[in-house]
N, CA, C and O atoms as a MOPAC input file, in Angstrom:
PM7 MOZYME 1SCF
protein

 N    -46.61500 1   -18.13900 1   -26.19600 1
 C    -47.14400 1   -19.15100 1   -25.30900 1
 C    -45.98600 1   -19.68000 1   -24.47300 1
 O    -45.05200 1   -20.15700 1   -25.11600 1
 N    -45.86600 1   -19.67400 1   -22.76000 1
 C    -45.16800 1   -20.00400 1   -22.17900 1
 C    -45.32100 1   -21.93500 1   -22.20200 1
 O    -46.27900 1   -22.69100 1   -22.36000 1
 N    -44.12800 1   -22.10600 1   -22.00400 1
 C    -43.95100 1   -23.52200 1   -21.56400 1
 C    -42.98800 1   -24.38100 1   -20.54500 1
 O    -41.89000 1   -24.91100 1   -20.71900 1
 N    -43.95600 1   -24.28400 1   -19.28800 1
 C    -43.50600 1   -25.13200 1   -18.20300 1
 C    -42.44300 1   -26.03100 1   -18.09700 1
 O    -41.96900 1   -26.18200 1   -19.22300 1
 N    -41.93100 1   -26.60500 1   -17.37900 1
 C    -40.85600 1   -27.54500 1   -16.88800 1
 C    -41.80500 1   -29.26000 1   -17.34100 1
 O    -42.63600 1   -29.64200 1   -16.51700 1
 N    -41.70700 1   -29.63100 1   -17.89100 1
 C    -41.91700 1   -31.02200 1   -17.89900 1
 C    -41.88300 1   -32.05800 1   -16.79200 1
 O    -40.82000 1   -32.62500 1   -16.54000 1
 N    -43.35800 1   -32.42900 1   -15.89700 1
 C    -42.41200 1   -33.17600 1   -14.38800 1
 C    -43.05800 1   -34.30400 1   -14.83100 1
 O    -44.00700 1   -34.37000 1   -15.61200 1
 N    -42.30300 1   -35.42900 1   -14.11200 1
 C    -42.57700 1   -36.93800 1   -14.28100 1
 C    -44.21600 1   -37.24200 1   -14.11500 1
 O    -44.61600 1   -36.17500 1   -13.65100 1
 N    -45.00700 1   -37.83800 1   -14.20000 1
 C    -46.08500 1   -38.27900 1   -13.80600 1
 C    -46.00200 1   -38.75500 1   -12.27200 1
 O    -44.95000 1   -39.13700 1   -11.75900 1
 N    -47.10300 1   -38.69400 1   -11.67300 1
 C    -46.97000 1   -38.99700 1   -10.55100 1
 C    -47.59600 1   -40.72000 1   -10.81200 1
 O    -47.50100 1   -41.33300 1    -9.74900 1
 N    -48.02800 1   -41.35800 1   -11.63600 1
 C    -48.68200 1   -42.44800 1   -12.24000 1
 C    -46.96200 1   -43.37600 1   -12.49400 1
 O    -46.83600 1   -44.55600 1   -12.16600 1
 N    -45.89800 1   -42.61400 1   -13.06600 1
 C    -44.86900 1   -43.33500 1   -13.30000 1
 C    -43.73800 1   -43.18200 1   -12.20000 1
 O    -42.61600 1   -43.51600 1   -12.58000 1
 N    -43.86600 1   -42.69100 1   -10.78300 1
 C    -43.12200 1   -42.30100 1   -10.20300 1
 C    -42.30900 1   -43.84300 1    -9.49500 1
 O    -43.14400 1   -44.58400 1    -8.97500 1
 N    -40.92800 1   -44.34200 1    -9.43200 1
 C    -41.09200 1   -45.28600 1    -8.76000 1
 C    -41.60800 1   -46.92100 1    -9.33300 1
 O    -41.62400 1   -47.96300 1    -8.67800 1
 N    -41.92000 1   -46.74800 1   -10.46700 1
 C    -41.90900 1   -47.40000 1   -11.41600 1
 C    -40.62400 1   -48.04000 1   -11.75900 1
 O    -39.55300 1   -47.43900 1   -11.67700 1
 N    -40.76000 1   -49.45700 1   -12.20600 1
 C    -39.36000 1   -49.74700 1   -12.84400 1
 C    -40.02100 1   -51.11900 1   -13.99600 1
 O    -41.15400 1   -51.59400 1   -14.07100 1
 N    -38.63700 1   -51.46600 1   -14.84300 1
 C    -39.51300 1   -52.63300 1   -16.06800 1
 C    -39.76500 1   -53.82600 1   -15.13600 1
 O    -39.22300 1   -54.03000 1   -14.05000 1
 N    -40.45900 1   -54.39000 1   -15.60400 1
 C    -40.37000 1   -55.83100 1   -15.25400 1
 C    -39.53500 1   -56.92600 1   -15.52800 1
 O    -39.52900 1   -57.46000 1   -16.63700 1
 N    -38.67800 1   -57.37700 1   -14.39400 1
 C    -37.62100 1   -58.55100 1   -15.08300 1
 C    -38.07400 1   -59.51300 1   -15.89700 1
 O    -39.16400 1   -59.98000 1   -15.56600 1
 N    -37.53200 1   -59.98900 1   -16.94100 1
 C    -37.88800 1   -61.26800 1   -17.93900 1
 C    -37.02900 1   -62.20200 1   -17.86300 1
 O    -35.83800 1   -61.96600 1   -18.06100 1
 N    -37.41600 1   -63.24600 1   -17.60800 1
 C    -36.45400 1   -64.67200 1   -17.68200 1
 C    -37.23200 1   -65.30900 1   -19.21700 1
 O    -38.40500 1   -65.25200 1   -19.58600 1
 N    -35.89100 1   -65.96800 1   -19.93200 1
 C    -36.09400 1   -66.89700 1   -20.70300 1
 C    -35.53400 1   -67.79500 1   -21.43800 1
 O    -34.64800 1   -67.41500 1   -22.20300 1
 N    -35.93700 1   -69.35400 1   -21.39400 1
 C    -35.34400 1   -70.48300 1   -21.86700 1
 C    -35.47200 1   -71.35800 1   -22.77000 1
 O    -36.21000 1   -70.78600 1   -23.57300 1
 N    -35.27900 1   -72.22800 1   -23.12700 1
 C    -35.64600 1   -73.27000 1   -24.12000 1
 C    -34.67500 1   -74.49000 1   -24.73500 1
 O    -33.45600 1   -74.62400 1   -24.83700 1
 N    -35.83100 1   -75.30800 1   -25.09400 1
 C    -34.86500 1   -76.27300 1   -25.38600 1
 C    -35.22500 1   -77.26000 1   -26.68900 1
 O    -36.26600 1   -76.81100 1   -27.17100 1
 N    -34.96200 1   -77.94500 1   -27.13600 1
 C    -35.85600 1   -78.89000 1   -28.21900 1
 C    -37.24700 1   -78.89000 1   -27.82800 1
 O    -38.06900 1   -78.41600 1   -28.61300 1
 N    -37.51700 1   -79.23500 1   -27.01600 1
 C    -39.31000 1   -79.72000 1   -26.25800 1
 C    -39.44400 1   -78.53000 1   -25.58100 1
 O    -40.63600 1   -78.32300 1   -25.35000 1
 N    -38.76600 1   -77.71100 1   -25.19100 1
 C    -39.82500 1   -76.56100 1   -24.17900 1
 C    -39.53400 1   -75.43500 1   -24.31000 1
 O    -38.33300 1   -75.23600 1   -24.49100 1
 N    -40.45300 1   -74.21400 1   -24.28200 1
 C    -39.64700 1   -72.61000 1   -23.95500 1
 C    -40.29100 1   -72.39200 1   -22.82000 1
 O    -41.26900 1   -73.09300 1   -22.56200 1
 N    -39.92800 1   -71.51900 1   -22.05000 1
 C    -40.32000 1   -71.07600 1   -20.76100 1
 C    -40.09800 1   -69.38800 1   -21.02300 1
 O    -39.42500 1   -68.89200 1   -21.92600 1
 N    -40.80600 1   -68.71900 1   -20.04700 1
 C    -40.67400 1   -67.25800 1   -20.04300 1
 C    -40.98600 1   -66.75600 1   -18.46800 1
 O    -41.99700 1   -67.24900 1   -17.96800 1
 N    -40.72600 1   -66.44100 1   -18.19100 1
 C    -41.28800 1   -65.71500 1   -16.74300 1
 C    -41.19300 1   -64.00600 1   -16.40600 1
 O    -40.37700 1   -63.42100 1   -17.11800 1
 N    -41.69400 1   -63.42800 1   -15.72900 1
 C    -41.89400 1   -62.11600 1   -15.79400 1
 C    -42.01700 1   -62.27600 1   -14.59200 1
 O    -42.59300 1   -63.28000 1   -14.17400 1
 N    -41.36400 1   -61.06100 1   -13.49700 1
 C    -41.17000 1   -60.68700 1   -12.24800 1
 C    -41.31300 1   -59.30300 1   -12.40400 1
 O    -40.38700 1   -58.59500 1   -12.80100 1
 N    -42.95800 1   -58.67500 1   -11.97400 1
 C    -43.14700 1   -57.19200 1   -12.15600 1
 C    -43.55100 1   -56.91500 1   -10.77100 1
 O    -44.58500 1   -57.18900 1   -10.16100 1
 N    -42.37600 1   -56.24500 1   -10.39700 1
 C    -42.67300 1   -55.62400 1    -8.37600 1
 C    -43.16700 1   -54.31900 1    -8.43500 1
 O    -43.35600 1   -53.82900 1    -7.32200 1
 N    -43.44500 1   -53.57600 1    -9.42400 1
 C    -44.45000 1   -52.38100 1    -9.28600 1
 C    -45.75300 1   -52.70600 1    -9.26300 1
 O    -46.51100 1   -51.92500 1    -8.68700 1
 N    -46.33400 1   -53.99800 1    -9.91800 1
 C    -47.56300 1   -54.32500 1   -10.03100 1
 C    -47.78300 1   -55.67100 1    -8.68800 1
 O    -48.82600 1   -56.24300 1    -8.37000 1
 N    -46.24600 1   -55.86700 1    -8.07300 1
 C    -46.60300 1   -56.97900 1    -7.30700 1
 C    -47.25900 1   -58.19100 1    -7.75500 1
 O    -48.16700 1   -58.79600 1    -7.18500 1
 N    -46.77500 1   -58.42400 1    -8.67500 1
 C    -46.88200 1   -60.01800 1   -10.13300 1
 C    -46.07400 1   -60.77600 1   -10.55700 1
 O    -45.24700 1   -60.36700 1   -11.37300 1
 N    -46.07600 1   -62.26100 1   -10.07800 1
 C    -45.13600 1   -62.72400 1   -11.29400 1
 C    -45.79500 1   -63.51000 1   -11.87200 1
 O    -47.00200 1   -63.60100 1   -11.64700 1
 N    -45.15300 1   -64.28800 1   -12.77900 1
 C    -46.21800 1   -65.01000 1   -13.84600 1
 C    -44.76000 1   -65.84900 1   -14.27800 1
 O    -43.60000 1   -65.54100 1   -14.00500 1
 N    -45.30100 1   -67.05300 1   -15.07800 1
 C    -44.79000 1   -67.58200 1   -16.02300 1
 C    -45.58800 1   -68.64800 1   -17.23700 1
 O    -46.80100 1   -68.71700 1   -17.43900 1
 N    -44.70400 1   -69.27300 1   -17.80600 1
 C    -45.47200 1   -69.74000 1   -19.40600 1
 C    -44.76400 1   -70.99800 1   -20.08400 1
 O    -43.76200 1   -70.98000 1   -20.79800 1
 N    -45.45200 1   -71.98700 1   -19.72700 1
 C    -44.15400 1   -73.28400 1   -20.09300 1
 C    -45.02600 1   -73.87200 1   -21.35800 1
 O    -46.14600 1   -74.36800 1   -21.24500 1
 N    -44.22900 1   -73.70500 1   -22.68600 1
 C    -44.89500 1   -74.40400 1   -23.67300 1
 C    -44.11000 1   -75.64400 1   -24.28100 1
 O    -42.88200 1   -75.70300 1   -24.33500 1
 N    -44.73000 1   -76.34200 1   -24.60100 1
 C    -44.37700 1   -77.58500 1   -25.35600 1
 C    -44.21400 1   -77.25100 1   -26.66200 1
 O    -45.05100 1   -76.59700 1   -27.28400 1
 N    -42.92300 1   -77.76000 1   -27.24700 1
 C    -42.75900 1   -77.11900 1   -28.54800 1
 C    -41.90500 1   -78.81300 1   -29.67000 1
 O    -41.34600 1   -78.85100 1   -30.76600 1
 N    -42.24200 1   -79.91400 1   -28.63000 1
 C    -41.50300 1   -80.76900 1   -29.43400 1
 C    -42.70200 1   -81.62700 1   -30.87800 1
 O    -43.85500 1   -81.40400 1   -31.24900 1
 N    -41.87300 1   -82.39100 1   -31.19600 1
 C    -42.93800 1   -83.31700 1   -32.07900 1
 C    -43.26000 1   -83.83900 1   -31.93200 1
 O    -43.59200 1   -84.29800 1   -33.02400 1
 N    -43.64700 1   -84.50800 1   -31.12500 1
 C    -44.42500 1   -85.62300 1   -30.24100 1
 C    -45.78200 1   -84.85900 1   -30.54200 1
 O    -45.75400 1   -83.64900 1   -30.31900 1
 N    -46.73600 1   -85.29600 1   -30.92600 1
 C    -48.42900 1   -85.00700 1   -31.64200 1
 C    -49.17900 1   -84.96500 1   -30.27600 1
 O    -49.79300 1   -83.95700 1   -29.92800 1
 N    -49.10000 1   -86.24300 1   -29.41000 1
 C    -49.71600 1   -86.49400 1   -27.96200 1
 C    -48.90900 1   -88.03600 1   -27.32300 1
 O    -48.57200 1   -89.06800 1   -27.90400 1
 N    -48.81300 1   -87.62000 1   -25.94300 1
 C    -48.46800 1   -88.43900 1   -25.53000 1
 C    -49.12600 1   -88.67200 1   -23.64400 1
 O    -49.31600 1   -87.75700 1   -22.84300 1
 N    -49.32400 1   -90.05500 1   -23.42100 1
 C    -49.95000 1   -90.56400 1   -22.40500 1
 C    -48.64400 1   -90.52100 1   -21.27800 1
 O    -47.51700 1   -90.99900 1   -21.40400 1
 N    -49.40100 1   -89.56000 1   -19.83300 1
 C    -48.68000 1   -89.90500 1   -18.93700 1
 C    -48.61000 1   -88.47300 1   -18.26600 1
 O    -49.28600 1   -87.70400 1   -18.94900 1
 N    -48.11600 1   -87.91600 1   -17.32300 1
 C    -47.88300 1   -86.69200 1   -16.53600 1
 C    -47.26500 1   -86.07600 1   -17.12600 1
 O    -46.97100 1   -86.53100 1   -18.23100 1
 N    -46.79300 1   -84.89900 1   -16.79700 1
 C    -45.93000 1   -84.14400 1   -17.52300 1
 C    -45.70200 1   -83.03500 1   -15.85700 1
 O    -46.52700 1   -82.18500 1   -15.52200 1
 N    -44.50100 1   -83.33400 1   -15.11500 1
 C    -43.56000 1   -82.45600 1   -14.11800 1
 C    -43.12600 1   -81.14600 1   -14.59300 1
 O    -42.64300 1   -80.95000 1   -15.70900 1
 N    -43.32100 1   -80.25300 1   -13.68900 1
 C    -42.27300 1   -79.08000 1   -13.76000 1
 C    -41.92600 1   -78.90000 1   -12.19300 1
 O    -42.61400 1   -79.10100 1   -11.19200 1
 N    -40.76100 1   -78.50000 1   -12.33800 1
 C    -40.13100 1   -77.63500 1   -10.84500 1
 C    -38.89800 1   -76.44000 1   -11.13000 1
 O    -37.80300 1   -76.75700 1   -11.59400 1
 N    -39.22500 1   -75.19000 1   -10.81500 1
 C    -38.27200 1   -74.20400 1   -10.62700 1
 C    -37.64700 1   -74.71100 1   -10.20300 1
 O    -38.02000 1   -75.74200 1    -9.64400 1
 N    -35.98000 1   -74.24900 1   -10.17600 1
 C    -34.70100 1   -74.32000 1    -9.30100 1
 C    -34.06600 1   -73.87400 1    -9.11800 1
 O    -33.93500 1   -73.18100 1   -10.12700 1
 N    -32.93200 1   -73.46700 1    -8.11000 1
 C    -32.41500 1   -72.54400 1    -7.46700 1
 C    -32.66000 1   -70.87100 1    -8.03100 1
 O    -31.83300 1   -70.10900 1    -8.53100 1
 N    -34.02000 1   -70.66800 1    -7.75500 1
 C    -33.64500 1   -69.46200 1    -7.86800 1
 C    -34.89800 1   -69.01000 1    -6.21600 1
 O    -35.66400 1   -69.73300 1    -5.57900 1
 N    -34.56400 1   -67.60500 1    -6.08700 1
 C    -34.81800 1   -66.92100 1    -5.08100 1
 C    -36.32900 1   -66.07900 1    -5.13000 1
 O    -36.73700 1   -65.32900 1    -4.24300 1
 N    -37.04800 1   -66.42000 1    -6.43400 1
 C    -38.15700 1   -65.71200 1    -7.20400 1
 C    -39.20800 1   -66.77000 1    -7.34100 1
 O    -40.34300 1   -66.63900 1    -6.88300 1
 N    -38.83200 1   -67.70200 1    -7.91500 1
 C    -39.89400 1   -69.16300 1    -8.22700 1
 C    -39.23000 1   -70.26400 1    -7.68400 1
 O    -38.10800 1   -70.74300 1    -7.84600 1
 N    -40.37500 1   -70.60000 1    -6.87500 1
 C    -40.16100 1   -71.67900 1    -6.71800 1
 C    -41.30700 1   -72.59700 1    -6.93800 1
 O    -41.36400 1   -73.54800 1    -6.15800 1
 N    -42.11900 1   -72.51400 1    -7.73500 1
 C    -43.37900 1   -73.18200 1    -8.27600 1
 C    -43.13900 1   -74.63900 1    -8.88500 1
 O    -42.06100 1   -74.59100 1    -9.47900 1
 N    -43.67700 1   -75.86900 1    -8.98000 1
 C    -43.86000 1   -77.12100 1    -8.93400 1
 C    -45.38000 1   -77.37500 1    -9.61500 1
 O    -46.47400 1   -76.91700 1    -9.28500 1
 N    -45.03900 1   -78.19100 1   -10.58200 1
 C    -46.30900 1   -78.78800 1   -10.60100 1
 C    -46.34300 1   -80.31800 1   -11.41900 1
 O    -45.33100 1   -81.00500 1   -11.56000 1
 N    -47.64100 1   -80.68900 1   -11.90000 1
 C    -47.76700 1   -81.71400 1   -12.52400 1
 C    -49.05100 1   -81.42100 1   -13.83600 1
 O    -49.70600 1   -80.37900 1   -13.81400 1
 N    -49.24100 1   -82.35700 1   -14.78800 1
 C    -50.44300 1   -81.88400 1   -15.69600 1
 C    -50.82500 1   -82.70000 1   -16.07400 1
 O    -49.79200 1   -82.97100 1   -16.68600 1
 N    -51.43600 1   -83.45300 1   -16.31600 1
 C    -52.13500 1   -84.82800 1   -16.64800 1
 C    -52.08000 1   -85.50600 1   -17.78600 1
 O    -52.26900 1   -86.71400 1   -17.93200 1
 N    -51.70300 1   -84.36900 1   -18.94000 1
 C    -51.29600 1   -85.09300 1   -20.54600 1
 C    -50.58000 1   -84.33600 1   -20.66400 1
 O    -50.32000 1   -83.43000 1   -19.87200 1
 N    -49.94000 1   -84.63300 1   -22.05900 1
 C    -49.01500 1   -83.84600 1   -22.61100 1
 C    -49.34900 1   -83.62500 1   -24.47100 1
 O    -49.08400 1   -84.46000 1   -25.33600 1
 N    -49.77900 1   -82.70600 1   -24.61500 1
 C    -50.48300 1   -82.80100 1   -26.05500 1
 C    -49.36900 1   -81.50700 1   -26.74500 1
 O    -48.58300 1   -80.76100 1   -26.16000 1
 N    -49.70300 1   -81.63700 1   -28.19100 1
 C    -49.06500 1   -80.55800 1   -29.03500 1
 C    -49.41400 1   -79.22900 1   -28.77200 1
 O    -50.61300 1   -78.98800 1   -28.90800 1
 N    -48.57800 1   -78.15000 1   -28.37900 1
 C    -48.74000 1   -76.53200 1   -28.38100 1
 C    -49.20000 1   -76.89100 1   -26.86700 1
 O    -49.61100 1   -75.81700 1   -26.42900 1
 N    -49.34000 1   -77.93200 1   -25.79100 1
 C    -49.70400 1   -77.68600 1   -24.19900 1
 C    -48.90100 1   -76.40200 1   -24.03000 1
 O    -47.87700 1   -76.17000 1   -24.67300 1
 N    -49.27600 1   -75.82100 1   -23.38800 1
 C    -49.27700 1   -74.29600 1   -22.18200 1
 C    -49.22900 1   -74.76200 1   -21.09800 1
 O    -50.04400 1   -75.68000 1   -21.00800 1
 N    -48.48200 1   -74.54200 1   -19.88200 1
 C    -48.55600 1   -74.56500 1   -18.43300 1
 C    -48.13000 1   -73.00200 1   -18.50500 1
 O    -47.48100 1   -72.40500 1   -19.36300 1
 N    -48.87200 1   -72.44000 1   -17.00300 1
 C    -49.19700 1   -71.01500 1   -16.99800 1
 C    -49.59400 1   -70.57300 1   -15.67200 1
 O    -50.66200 1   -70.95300 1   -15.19300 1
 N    -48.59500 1   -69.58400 1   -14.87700 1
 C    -48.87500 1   -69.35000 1   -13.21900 1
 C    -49.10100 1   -67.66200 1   -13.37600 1
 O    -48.63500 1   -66.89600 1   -14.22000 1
 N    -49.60700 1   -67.51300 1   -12.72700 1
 C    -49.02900 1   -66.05700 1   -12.25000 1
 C    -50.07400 1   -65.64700 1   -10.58900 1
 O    -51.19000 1   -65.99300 1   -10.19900 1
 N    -49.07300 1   -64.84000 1   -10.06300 1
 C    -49.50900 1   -64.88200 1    -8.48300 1
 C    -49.07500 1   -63.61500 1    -8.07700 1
 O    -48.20700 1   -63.04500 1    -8.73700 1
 N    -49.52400 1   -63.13500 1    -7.15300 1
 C    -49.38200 1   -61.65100 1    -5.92700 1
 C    -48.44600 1   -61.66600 1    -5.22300 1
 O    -48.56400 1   -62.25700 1    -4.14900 1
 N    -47.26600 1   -61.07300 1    -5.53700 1
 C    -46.26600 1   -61.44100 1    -4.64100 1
 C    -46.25300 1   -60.35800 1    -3.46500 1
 O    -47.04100 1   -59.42700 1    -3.63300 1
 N    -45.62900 1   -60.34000 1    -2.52600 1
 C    -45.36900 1   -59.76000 1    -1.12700 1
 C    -44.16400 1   -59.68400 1    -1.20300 1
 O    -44.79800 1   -60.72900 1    -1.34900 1
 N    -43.18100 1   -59.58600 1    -1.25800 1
 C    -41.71300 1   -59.81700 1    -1.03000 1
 C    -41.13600 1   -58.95600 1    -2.23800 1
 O    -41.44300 1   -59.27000 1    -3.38800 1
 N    -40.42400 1   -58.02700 1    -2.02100 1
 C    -39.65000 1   -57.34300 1    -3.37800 1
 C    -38.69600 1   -58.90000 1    -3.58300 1
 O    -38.43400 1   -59.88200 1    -2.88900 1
 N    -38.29200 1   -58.23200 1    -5.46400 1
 C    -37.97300 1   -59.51700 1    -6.06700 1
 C    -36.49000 1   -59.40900 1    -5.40500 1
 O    -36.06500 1   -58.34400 1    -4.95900 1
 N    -35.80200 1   -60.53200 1    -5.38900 1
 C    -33.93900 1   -60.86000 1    -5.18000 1
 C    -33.92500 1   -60.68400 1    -6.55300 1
 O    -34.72300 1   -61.19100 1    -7.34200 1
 N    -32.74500 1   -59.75500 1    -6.89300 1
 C    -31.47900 1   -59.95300 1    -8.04800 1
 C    -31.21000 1   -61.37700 1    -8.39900 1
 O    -31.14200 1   -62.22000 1    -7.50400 1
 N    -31.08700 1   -61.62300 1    -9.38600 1
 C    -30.58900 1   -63.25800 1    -9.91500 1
 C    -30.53400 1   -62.96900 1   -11.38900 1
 O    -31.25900 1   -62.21500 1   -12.03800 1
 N    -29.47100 1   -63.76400 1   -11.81400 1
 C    -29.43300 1   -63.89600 1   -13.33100 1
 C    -30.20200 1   -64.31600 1   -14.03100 1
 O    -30.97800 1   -63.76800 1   -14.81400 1
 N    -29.91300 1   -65.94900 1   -13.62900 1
 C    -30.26600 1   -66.70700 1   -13.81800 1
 C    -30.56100 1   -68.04500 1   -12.85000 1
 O    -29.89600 1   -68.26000 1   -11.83600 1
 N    -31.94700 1   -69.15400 1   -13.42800 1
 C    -32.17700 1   -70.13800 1   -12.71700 1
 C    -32.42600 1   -71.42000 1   -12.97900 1
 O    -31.30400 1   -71.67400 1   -13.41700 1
 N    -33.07600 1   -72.57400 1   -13.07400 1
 C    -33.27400 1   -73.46100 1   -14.09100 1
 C    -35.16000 1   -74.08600 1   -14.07400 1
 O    -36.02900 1   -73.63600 1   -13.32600 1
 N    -35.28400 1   -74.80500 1   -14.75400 1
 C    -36.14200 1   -75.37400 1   -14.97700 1
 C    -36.28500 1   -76.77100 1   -15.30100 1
 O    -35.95700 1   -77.11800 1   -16.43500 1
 N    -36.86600 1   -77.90700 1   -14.22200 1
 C    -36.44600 1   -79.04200 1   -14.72900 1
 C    -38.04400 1   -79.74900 1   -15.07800 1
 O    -39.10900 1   -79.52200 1   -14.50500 1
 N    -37.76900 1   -80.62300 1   -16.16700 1
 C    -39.31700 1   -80.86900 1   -16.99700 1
 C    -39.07400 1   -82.31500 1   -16.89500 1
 O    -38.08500 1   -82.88000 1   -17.36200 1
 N    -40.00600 1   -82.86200 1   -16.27800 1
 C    -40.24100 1   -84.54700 1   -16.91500 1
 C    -41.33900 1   -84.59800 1   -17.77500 1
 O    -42.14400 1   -83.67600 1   -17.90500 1
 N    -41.37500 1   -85.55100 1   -18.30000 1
 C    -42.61000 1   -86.28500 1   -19.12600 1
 C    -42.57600 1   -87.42800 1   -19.90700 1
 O    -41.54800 1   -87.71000 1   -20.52400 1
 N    -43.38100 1   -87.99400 1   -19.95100 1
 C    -42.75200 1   -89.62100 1   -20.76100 1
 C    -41.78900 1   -90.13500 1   -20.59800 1
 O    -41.08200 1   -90.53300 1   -21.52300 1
 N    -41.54200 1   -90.24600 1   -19.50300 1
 C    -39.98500 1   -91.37800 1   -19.16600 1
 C    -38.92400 1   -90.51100 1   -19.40800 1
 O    -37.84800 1   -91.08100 1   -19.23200 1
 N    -38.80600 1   -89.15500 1   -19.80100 1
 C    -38.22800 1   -87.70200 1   -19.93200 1
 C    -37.63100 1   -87.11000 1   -19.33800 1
 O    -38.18900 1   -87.13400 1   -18.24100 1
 N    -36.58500 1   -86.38000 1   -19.25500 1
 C    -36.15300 1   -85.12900 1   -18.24200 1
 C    -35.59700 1   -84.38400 1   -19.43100 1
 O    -35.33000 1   -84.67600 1   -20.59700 1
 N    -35.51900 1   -83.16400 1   -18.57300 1
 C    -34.64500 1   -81.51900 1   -19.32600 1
 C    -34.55400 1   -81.26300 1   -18.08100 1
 O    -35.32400 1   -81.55100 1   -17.16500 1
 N    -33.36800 1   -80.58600 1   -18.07900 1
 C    -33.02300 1   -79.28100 1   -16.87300 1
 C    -33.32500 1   -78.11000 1   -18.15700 1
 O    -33.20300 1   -78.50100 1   -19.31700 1
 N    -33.59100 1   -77.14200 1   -17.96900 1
 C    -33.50600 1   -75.80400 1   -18.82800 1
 C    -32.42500 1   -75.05100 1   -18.06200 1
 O    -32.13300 1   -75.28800 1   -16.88900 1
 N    -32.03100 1   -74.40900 1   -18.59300 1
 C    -31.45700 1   -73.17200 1   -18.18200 1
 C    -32.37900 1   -72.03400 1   -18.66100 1
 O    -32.91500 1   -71.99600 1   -19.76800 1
 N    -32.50900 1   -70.98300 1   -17.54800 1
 C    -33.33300 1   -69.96300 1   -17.75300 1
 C    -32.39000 1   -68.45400 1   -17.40300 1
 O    -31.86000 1   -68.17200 1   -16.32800 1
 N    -32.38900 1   -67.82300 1   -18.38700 1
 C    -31.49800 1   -66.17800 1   -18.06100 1
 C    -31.96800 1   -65.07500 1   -18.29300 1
 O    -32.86000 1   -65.01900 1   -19.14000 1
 N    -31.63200 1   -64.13100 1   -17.78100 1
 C    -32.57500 1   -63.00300 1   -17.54100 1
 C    -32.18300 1   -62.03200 1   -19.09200 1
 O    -31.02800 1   -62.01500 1   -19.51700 1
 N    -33.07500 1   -61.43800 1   -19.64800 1
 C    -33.19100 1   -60.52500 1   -20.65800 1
 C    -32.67300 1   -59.40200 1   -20.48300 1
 O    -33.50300 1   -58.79500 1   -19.80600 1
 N    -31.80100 1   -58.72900 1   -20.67400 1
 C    -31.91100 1   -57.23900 1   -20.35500 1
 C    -32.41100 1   -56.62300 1   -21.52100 1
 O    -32.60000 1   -55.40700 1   -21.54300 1

């Protein structure tokens, strides 16, 4: 039985992984994923402190980076909260290491630092 040359898929051609960012801190982890073959990014901000529930907003804002720049606000802040984006991007991604993440809530701040996975 003869056996052919092995060629790439034409399904994986041009393909590459998806970058991963990720951070954390006492109160938060963050994760983000930048996939430009699928034209996606996404991210995942969880609350991880001990605080049970607490009354009041809860801020996020990306920072300096060239990939996210997403902002928001959430109306409570409860145990295991999730904040959660993901969007269609147009633009191949910029190279970056790393970027930050700054969180208010309850009279609160964090900057995060966020760095890329290899």
């Amino acid at each position: 039985m003869a056996i052919g040359p092995l060629l790439p898929s034409a399904a994986n051609a041009g393909c590459s992984a998806p970058a991963k960012y990720e951070g954390r801190s006492d109160n938060w982890k963050v994760s983000t994923t930048y996939d430009s073959s699928a034209d996606i990014k996404s991210y995942e901000i969880r609350y991880i402190g001990k605080e049970e529930a607490l009354d009041g907003t809860v801020g996020y804002a990306f920072k300096d980076s060239r990939n996210f720049q997403e902002r928001g606000e959430s109306a409570i802040l409860r145990k295991n909260m999730k904040i959660t984006g993901r969007f269609t991007v147009v633009a191949p991604m910029e190279e970056e290491d790393g970027f930050v993440l700054e969180m208010r809530w309850n009279g609160n701040q964090e900057t995060i630092p966020i760095e890329r996975k290899k």
